[in-house]
C-alpha positions as CSV (number, residue, x, y, z in Angstrom):
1,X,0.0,0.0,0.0
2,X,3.1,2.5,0.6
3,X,4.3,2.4,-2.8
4,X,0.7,4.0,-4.0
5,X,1.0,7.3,-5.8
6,X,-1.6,10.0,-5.1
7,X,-3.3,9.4,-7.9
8,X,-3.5,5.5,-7.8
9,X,-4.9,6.6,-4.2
10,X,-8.1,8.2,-5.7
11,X,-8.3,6.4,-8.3
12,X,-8.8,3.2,-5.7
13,X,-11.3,5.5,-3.6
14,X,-13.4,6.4,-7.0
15,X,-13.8,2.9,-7.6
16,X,-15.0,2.2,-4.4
17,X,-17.6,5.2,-4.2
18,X,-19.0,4.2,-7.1
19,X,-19.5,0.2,-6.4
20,X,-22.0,1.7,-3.7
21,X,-23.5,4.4,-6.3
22,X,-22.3,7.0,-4.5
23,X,-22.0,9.6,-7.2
24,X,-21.9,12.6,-5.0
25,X,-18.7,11.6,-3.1
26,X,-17.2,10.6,-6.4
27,X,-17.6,14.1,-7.4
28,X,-15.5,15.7,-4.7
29,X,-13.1,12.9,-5.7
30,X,-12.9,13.7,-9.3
31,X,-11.9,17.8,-7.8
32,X,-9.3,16.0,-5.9
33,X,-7.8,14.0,-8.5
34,X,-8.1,17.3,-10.9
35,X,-6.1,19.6,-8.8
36,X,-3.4,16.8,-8.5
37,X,-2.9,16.6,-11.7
38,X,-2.7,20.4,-11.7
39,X,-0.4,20.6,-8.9
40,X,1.4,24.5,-9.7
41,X,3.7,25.6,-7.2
42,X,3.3,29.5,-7.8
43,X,6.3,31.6,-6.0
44,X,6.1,35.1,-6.0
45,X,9.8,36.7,-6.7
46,X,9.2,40.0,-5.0
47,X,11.6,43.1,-4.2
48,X,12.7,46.3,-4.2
49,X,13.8,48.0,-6.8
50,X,17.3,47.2,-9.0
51,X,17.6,44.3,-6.2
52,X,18.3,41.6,-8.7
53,X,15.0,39.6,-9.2
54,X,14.9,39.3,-13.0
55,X,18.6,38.0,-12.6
56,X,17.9,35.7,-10.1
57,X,14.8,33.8,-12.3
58,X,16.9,33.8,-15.3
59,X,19.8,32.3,-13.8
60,X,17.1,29.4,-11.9
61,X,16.2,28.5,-15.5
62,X,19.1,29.3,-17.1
63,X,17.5,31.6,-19.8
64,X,17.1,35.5,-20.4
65,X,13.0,35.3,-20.5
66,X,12.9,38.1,-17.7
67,X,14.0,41.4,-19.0
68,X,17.5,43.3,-16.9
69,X,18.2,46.6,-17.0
70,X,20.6,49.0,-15.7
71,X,17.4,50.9,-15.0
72,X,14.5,50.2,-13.5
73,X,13.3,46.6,-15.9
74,X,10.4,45.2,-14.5
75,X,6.7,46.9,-15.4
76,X,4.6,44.0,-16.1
77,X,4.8,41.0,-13.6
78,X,6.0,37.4,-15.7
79,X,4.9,34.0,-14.9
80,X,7.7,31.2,-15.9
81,X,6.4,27.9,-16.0
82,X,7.6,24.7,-17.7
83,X,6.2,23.8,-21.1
84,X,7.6,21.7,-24.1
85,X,8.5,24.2,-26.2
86,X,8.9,27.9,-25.3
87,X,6.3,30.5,-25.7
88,X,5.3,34.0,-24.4
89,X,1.7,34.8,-23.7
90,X,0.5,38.5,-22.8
91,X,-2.8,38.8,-20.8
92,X,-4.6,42.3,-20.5
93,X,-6.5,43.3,-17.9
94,X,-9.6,42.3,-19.6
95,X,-7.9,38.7,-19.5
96,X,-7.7,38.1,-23.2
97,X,-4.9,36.7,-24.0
98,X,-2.1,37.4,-27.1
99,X,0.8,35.1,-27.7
100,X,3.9,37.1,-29.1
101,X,7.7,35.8,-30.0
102,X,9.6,34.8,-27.1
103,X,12.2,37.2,-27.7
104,X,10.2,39.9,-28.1
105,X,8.9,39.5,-24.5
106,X,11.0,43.0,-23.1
107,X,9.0,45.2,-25.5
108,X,5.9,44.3,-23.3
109,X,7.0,43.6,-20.3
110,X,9.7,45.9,-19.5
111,X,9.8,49.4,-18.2
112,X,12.0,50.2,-21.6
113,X,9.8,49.3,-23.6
114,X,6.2,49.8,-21.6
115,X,6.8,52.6,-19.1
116,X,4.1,52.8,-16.3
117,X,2.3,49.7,-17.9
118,X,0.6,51.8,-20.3
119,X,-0.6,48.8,-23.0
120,X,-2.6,47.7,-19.5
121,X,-1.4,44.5,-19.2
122,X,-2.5,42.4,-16.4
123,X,0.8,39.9,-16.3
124,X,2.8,37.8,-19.2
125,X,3.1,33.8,-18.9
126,X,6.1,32.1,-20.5
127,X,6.5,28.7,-20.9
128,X,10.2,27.1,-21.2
129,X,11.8,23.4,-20.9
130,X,13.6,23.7,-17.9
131,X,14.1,20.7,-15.5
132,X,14.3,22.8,-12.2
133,X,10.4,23.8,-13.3
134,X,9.0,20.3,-13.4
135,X,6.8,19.1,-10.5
136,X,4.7,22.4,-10.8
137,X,6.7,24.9,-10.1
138,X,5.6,28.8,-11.4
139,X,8.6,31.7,-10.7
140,X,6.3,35.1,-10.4
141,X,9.0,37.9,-11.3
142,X,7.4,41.3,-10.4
143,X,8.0,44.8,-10.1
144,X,10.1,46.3,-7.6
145,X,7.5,47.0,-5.0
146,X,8.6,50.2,-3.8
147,X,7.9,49.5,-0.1
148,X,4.5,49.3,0.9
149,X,3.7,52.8,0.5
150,X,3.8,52.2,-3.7
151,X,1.6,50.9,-6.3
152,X,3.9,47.9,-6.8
153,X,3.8,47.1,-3.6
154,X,-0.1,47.3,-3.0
155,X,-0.3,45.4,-6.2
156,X,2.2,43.0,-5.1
157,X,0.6,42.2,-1.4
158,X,-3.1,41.9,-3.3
159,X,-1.5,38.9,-5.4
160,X,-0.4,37.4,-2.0
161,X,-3.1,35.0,-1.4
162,X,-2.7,33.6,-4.7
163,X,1.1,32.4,-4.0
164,X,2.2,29.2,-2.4
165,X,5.3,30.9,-1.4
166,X,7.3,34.0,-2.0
167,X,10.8,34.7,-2.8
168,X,12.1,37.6,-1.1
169,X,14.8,39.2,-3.0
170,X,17.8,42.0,-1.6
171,X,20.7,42.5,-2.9
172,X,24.3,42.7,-0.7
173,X,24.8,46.6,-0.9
174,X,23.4,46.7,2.4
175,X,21.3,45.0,5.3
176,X,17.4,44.9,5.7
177,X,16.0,48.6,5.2
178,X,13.0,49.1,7.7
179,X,10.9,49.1,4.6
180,X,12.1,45.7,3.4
181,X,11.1,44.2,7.2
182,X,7.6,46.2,7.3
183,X,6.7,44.2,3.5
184,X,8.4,41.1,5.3
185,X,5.8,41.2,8.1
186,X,3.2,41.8,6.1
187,X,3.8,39.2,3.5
188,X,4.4,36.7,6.2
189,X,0.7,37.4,7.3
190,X,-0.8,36.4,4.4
191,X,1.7,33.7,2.6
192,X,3.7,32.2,5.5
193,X,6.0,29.8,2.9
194,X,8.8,32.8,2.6
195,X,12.2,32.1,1.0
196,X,14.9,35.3,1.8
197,X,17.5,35.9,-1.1
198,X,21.0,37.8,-1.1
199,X,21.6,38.8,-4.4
200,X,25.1,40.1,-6.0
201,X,27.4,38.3,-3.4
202,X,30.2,38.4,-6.3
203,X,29.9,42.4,-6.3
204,X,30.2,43.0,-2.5
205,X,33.0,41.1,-0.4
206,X,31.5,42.1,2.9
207,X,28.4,40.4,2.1
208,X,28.9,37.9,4.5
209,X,28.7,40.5,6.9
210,X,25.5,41.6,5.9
211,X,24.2,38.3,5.5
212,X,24.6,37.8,9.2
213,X,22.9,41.2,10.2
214,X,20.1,40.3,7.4
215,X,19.4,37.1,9.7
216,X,19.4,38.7,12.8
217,X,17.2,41.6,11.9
218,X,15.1,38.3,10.5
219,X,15.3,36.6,14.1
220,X,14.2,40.3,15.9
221,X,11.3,40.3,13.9
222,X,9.9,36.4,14.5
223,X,10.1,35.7,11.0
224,X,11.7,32.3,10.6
225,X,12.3,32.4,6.9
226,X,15.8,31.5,5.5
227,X,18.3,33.5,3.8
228,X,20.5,31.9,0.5
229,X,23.1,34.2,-0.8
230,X,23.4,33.8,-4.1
231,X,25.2,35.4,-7.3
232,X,22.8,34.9,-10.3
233,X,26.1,36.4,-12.7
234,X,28.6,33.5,-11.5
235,X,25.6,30.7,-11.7
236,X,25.3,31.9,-15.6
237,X,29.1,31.7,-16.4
238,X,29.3,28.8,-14.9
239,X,26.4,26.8,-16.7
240,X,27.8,28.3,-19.9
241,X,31.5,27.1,-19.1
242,X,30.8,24.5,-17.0
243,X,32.2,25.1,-14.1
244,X,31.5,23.4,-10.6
245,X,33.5,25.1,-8.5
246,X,32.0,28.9,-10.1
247,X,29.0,27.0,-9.5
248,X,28.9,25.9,-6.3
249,X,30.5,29.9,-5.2
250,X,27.3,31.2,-6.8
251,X,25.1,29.6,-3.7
252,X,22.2,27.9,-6.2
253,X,23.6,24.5,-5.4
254,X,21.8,25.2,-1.9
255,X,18.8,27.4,-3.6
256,X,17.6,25.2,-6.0
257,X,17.0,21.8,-3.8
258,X,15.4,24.5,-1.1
259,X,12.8,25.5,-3.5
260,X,12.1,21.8,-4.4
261,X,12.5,20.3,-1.1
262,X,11.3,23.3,0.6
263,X,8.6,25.0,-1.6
264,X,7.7,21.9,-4.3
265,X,8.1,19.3,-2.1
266,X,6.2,20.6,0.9
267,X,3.6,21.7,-1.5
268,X,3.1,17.8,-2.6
269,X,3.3,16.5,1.0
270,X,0.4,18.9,1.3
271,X,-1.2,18.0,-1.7
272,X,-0.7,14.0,-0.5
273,X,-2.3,15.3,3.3
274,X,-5.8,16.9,1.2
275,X,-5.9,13.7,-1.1
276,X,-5.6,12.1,2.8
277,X,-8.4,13.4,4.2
278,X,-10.8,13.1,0.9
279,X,-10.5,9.9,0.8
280,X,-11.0,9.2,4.5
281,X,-13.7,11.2,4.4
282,X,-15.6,9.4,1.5
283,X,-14.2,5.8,2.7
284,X,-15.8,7.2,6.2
285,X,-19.3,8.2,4.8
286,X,-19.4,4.6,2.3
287,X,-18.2,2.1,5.3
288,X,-20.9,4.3,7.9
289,X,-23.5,2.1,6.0
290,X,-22.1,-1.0,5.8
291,X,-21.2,-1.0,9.3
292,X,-25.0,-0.3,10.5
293,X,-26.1,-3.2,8.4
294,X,-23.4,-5.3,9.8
295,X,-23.8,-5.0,13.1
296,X,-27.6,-5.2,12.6
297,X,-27.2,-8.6,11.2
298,X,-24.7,-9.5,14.0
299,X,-27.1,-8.5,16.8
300,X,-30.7,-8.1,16.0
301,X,-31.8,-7.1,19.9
302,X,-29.5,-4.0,19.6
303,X,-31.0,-3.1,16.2
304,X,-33.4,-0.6,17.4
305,X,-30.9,1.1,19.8
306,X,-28.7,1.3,16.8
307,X,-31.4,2.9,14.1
308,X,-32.2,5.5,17.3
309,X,-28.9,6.6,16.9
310,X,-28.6,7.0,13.5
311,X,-31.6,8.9,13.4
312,X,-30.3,11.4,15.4
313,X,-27.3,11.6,13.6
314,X,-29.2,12.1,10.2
315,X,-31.2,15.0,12.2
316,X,-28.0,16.1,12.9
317,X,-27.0,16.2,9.8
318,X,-30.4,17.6,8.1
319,X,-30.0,20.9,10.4
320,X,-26.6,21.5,8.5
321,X,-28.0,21.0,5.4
322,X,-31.1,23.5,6.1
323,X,-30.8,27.3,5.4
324,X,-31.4,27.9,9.2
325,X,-28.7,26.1,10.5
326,X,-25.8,27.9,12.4
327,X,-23.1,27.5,10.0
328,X,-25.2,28.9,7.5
329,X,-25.8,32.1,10.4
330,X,-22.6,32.5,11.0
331,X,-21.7,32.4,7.8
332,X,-24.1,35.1,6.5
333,X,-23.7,37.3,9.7
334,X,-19.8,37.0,9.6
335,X,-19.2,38.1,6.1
336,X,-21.9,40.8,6.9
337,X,-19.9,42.2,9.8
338,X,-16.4,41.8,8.3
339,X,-18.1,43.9,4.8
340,X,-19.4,46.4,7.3
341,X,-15.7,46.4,9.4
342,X,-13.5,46.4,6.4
343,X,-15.8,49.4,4.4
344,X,-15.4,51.2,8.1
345,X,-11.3,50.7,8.7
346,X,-10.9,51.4,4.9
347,X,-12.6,54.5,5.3
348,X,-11.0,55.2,8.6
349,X,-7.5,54.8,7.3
350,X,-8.2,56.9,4.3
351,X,-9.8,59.8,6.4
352,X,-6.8,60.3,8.1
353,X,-5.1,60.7,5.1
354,X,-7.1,63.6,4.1
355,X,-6.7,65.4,7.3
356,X,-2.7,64.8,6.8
357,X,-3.1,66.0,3.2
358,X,-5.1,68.8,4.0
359,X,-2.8,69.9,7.0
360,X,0.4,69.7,4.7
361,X,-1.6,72.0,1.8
362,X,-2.0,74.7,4.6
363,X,1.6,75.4,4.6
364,X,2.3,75.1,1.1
365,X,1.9,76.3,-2.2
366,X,0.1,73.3,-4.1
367,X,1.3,74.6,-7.3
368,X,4.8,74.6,-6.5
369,X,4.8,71.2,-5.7
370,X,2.2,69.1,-6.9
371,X,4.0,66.2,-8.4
372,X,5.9,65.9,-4.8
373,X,2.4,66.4,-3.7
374,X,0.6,63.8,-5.6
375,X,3.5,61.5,-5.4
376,X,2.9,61.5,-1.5
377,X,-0.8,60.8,-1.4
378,X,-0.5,57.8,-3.8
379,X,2.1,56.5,-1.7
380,X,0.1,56.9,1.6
381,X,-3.0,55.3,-0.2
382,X,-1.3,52.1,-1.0
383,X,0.3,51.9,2.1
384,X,-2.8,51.9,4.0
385,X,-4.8,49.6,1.0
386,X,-2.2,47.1,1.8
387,X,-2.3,47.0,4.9
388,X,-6.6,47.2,4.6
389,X,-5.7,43.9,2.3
390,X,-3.7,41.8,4.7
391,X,-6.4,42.8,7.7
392,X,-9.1,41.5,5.4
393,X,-7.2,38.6,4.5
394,X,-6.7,37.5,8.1
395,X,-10.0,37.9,9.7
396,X,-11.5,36.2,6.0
397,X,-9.4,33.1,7.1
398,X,-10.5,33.5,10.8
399,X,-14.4,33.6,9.6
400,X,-13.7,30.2,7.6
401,X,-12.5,28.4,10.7
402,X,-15.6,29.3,12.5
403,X,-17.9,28.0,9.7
404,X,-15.5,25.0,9.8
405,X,-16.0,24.5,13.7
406,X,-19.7,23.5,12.9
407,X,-18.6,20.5,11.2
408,X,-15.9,19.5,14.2
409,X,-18.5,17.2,15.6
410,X,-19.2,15.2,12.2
411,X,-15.3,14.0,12.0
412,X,-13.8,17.5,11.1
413,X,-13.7,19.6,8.0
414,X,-10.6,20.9,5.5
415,X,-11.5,24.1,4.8
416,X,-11.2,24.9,0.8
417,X,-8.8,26.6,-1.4
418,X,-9.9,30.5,-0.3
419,X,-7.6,31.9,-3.1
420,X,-9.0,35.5,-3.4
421,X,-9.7,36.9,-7.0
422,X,-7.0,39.0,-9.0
423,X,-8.1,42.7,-7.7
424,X,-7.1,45.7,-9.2
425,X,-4.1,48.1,-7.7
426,X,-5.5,50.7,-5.7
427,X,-5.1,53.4,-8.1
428,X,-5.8,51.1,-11.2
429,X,-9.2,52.6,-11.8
430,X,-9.3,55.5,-9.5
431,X,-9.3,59.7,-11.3
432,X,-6.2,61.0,-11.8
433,X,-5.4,63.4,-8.9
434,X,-4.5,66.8,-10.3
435,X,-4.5,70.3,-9.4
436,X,-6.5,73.1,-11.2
437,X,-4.1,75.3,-12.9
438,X,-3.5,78.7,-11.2
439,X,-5.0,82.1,-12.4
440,X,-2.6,84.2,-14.1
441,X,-1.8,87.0,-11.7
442,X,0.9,88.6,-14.2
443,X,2.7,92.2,-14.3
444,X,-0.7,93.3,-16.2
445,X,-2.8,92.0,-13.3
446,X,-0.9,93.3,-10.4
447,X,-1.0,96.3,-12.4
448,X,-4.5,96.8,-12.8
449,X,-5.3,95.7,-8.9
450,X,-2.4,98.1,-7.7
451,X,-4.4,101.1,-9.3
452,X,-7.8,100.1,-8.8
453,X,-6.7,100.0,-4.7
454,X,-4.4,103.1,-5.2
455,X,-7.3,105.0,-6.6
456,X,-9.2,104.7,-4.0
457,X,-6.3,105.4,-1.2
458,X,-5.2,108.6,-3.3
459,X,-8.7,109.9,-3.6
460,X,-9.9,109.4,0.2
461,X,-6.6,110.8,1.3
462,X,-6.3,114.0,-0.8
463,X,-9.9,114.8,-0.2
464,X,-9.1,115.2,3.6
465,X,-6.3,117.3,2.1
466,X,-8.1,119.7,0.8
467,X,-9.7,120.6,3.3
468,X,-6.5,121.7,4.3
469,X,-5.7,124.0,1.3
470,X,-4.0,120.9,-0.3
471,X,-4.8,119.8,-3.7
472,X,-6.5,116.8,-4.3
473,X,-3.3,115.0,-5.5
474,X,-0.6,116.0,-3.5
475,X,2.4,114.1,-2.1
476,X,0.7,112.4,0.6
477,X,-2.0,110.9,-1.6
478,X,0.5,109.8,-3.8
479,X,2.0,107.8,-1.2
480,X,-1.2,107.1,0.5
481,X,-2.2,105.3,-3.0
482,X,1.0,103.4,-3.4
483,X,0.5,101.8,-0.3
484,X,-2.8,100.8,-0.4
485,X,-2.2,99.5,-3.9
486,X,0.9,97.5,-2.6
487,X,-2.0,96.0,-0.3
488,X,-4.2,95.2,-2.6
489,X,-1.6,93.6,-4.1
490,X,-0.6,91.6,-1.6
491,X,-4.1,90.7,-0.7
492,X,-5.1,89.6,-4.2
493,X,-1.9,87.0,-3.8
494,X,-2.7,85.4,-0.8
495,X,-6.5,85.3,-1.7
496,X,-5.3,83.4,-4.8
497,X,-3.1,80.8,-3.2
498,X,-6.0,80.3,-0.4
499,X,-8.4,79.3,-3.1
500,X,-5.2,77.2,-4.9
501,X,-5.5,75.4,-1.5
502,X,-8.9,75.1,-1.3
503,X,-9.2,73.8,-4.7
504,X,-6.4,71.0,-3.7
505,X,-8.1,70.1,-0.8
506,X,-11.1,69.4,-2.9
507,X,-9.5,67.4,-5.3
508,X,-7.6,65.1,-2.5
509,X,-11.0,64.7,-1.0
510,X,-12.6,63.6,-4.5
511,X,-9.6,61.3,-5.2
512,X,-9.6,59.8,-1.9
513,X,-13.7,59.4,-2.0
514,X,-13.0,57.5,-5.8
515,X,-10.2,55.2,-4.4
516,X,-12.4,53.9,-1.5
517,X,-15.0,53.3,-4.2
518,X,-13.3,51.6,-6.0
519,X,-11.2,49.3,-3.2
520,X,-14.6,48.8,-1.3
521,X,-15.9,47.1,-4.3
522,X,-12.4,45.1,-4.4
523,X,-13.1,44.0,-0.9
524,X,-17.1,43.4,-1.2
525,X,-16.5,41.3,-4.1
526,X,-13.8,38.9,-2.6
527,X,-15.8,38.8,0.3
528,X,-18.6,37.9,-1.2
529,X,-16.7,35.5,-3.0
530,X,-15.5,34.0,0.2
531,X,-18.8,33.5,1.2
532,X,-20.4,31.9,-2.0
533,X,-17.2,29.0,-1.9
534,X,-17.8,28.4,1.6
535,X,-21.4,28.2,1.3
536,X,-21.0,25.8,-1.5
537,X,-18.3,23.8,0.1
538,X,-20.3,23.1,3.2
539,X,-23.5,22.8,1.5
540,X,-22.2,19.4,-0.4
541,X,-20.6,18.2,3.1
542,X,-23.9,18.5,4.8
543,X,-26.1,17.0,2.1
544,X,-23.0,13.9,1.7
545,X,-23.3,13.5,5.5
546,X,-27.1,13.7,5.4
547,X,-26.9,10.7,2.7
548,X,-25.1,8.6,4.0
549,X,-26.7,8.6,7.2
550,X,-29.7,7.9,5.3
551,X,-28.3,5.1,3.5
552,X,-27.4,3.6,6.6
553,X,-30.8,3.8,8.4
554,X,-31.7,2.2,5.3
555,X,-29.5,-0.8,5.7
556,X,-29.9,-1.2,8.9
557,X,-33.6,-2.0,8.6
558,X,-33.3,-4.2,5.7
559,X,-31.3,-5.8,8.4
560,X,-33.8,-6.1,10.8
561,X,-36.1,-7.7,8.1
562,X,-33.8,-10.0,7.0
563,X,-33.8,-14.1,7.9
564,X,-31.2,-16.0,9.1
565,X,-29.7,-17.2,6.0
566,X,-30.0,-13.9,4.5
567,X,-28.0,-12.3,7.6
568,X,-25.1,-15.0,7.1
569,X,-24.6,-14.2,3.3
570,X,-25.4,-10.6,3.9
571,X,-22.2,-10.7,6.7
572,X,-19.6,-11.9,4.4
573,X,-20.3,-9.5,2.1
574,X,-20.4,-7.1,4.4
575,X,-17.1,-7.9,5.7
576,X,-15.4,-8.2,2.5
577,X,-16.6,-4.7,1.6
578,X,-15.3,-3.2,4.8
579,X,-12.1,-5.2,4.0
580,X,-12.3,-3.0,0.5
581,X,-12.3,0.2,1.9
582,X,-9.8,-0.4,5.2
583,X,-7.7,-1.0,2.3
584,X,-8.6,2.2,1.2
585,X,-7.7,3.8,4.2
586,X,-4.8,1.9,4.8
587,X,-3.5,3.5,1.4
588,X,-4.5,6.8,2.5
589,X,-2.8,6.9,5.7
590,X,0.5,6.1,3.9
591,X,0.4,9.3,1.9
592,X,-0.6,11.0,5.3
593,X,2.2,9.4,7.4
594,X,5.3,11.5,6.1
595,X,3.3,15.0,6.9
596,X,2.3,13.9,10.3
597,X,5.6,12.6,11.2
598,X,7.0,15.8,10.8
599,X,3.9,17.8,12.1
């Protein structure tokens, strides 16, 4: 039974769900059996900027399908996947799909050659024959993120839940920044598989130093993640020239069995522990039967005792399946609250951005420095997005364990694959935020408002004059006029940059007001999501357990009917089918046994 595969596994389990016409457990079978022969490893490659990510993927497949660059290279994030022959596949954000040359993949996906994204392309998927990529493994290169407090960044942590582990890429020029262990922490939250990465060991001979202070800023923080120092330039001359000593200096001898022992590998055992449980589960629910009818047969006088209990059990197991049972509550009433709490803390966060913004435009003048300015808010925004995402993300997870807990009595429950939908960036869809242009307040302008106020300061003040003797304009009007016009002047100026302020508060407030629109839609529609997967997933549980208690009830009073002869046959039968699926079990518990012993 050990030397069963995964697949031979199910395969043995379908069988036996279908000899006792149970269709609907041979349905969440056949889902098992398709994600294992779907089994992609996606790792997220994620950095700053100019930290050497591109490098790094091209040097793990030993091909230049990522785009470098002396500048900033990255603009479109590549998926690189193992196929038979290589391709290059662009998907917009509409998700259609156009295949272009392989080695015009830079033009699209590189800052060169599509600065700030603007063809609106939602990622690129290559495919190349690489043995390191076998067993299911997908390297995500992606823009430098910028920190948190960047659209890359926000981008970068909304992709999170889709990853089974990320690469954390920086390069030896110098230890964690604070910003590089802020995304750390963050990205822990959500995707808790993290690989760390020292890039460019061949350019820096103190990098061993800063290798060391890289892993204890890593210990400070409780993030137990590793840290590889690698050099992707020596693991490229030395494929080429085939050298095993350059090789083994480069540090991918250690990377590449980590991310297939560590990241592939784990992901299978994990795979083998869900194709574990499925089939106990179904092997469970098809032996409940046949063990009612058995020990009906065996012992008549406890027969009624026994259908009692299966009765209650069914009941049991018709309350989960009705839309007033509790999991169903708190299912509805959680994802209701945690709307209701995320549209609140989104709105909270970005609130206090507008009082910052609007603080910082009292002391300044907005047209002087807008793109600063503009710059600033964005970077807030994402910031607090990001950290709106994660937040979401955990108490999403936290509502799906309480579903879950329902189902504790009933032999447990896996929870499904929550993988949240692709959103958008937080500023993918939002108005641009820009200033209205000044008024002109030009020589001509300050002209015509010094006289119009000098006017009026000569005229009052030479009409007190003459009643002096003086004429109307005499030297004191003159003056008098001058500086009242100066003050006019003045005025006029700082009336103009008040209203240049209060026209910039007004557009922060309208940007701000669009990007919560558009990011509480984000967050309803994954959450709503959430909620339509769970509902579904425990649904079919309920109405499988509700079934096969029925069945049983069933069986057992056939076996109550029964004669004598009938009961002996019956029990042989029975006996050999139970032998069936123990051997069922037996096969499953040997995929199980390798994640358990190290759990």
């Amino acid at each position: 039974m050990s030397g069963r595969t995964p697949i031979e596994v199910v395969d043995l389990a379908l069988r036996a769900v279908r000899a006792h016409g149970r269709e609907d457990l041979a349905a969440r079978l056949a889902q098992t059996r398709h994600r294992l022969l779907d089994p992609e490893v996606r790792v997220l490659v994620v950095g700053e900027f100019k930290q050497g990510k591109s490098h790094l993927v091209n040097a793990l497949v030993n091909a230049p399908v990522c785009p470098v660059d002396d500048d900033v290279a990255t603009a479109v994030p590549t998926a690189v996947r193992y196929a038979d022959t290589p391709c290059a596949t662009l998907v917009d954000r509409t998700g259609a799909c156009t295949a272009v040359p392989l080695e015009t993949l830079a033009e699209h996906v590189s800052e060169a050659g599509n600065p700030g994204n603007h063809r609106r392309l939602r990622h690129a998927e290559v495919g190349i024959p690489r043995s390191v990529l076998t067993g299911g493994l997908c390297l995500v290169d992606t823009p430098g993120v910028g920190g948190l407090g960047s659209a890359h960044g926000a981008d970068t942590m909304t992709a999170l839940p889709s990853a089974d582990a990320v690469i954390m890429v920086s390069d030896a020029a110098q230890e964690y920044t604070a910003t590089e262990l802020d995304f750390l922490r963050q990205v822990a939250r959500v995707c808790p598989t993290v690989v760390c990465v020292l890039t460019k060991i061949d350019l820096y001979p103190d990098w061993q130093r800063v290798a060391e202070r890289d892993r204890a800023h890593l210990a400070a923080a409780d993030l137990g993640a590793d840290l590889l120092p690698v050099s992707s330039v020596l693991r490229l001359h030395a494929v080429r020239t085939g050298d095993q000593e350059l090789n083994h200096e480069s540090g991918f001898p250690a990377l590449v069995p980590h991310l297939r022992e560590r990241i592939v590998g784990r992901a299978a055992e994990l795979a083998a522990a869900s194709v574990a449980h499925d089939v106990h589960a179904a092997a469970r629910q098809v032996a409940t039967a046949a063990r009612a009818e058995l020990a009906a047969h065996r012992d008549p006088d406890r027969a009624g005792a026994l259908l009692a209990d299966l009765r209650e059990a069914r009941q049991r197991a018709d309350a989960l399946r009705e839309r007033s049972a509790r999991w169903q509550q708190t299912l509805n009433d959680g994802v209701a609250d945690l709307i209701s709490d995320v549209e609140f803390d989104l709105r909270d966060r970005l609130r206090q951005i507008t009082r910052e913004a609007e603080a910082e435009l009292d002391g300044i003048e907005p047209a002087l420095v807008e793109e600063q300015f503009v710059g600033w808010v964005g970077q807030r925004i994402c910031a607090e997005s990001a950290a709106n995402f994660v937040w979401t993300h955990q108490r999403a997870r936290w509502l799906a364990g309480r579903v879950a807990d329902h189902f504790a009595h009933d032999g447990g429950e896996v929870l499904p694959d929550l993988r949240a939908h692709d959103p958008s960036g937080p500023l993918a869809h939002a108005i641009a935020l820009e200033f209205p242009g000044p008024e002109k307040f030009g020589l001509g302008q300050r002209l015509i408002a010094g006289v119009r106020g000098g006017y009026g300061g000569t005229l009052m003040v030479g009409m007190v004059g003459t009643i002096g003797g003086l004429a109307l304009v005499n030297p004191l009007s003159l003056a008098a006029g001058v500086l009242l016009g100066r003050k006019v002047v003045k005025e006029e100026r700082k009336r103009m940059l008040e209203r240049r302020r209060t026209d910039a508060k007004a557009a922060v407030r309208r940007f701000v007001d669009d990007v919560v629109f558009q990011l509480g839609k984000d967050s309803r529609d994954m959450l709503r999501e959430l909620q339509r997967d769970l509902r579904d997933h425990f649904t079919g549980r309920a109405g499988e357990l509700s079934r096969s208690l029925t069945e049983s009830i069933t069986s057992a009073q056939r076996a109550v009917d029964a004669d004598a002869g009938e009961r002996t046959r019956r029990v042989a039968e029975l006996e050999v089918e139970l032998r069936r699926v123990a051997d069922v079990v037996a096969a499953a518990d040997a995929l199980a046994g390798p994640v358990g012993a190290r759990r």
